[in-house]
C-alpha atoms as one frame of an Amber mdcrd trajectory, in Angstrom:
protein
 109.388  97.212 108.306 111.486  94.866 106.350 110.462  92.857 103.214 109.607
  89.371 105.072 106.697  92.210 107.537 105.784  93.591 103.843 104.898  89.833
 102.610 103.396  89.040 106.285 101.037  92.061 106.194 100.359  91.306 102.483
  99.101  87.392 103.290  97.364  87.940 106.840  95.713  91.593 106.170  95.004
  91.524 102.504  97.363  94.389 101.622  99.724  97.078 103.157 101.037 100.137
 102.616 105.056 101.563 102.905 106.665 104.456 102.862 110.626 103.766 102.362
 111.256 106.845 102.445 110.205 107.943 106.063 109.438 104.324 107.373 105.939
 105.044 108.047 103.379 102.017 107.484  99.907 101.675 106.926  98.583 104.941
 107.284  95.210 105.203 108.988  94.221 108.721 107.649  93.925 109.902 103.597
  93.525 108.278 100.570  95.869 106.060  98.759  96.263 106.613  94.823  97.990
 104.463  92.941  99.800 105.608  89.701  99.579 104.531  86.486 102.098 102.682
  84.827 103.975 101.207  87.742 101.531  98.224  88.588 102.829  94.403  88.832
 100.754  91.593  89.241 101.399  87.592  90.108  99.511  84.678  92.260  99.904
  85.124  95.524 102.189  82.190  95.931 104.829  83.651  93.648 105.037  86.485
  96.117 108.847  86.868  97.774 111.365  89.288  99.016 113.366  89.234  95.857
 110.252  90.132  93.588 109.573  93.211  96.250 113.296  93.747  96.655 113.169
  94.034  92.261 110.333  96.634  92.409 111.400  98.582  94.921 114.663  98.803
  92.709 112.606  99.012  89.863 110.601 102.193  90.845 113.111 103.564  93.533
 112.989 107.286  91.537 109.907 107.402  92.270 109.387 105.464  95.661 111.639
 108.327  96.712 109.013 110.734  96.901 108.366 111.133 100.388 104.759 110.810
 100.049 104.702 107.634  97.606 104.055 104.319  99.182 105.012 100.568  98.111
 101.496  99.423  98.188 100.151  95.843  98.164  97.038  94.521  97.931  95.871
  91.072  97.190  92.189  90.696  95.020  90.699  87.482  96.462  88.494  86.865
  93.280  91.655  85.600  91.420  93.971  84.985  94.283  96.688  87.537  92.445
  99.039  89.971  94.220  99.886  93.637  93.110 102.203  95.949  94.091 102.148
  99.407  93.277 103.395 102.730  93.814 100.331 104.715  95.493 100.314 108.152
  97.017  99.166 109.572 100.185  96.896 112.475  99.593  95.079 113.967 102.584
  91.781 115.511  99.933  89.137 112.968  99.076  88.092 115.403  95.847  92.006
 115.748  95.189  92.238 112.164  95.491  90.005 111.335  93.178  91.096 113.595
  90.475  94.372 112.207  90.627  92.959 108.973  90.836  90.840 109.244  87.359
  94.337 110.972  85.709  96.016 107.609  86.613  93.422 105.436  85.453  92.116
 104.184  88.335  89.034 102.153  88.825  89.402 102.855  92.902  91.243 104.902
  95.840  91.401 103.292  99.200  90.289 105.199 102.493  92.977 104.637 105.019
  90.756 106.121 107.620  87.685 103.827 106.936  90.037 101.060 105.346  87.440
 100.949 102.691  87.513 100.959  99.022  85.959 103.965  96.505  85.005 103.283
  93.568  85.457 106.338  91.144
């Protein structure tokens, strides 16, 4: 996946997921946690490969992890874009915990490609 499929998957499915580390995309099992502290935020419109390109440079010690994702997601009540550095963790209970240690309001089920609240 390059930065212009990133953008594309961002705009058309509300968010993605990736791994640029092992390449992998959009998992469709586990739970995605994102981490506090690494979160960016902008309209949608100001979205581009350069500002992607800058994060991924940004947080590249930790996007190195093999099991930390580049995640995007776009909130439609305020039409603003965030990226973030979420990991992939298999345990919905584990998931959780991490997820309330990184001040989280939510983990996202890749499985059910749902939303939980915590």
């Amino acid at each position: 996946m390059n930065l212009k499929n990133i953008i594309n998957e961002t705009i058309n499915n509300g968010g993605c997921s990736y791994n640029i580390t092992t390449g992998d995309a959009n998992p469709t099992y586990g739970f995605m946690v994102a981490i506090h502290g690494a979160e960016r935020s902008m309209p949608v419109q100001d979205l581009s490969q350069q500002v992607i390109s800058d994060y991924i440079f940004d947080n590249a010690l930790i996007l190195a992890d093999p099991v930390a994702f580049l995640g995007t997601w776009i909130n439609p009540e305020n039409n603003m874009v965030y990226l973030d550095v979420s990991y992939l963790i298999d345990d919905v209970q584990e998931a959780t915990l991490v997820g309330r240690w990184n001040k989280q309001l939510a983990i996202y089920d890749n499985n059910n490609k749902t939303t939980i609240y915590i």
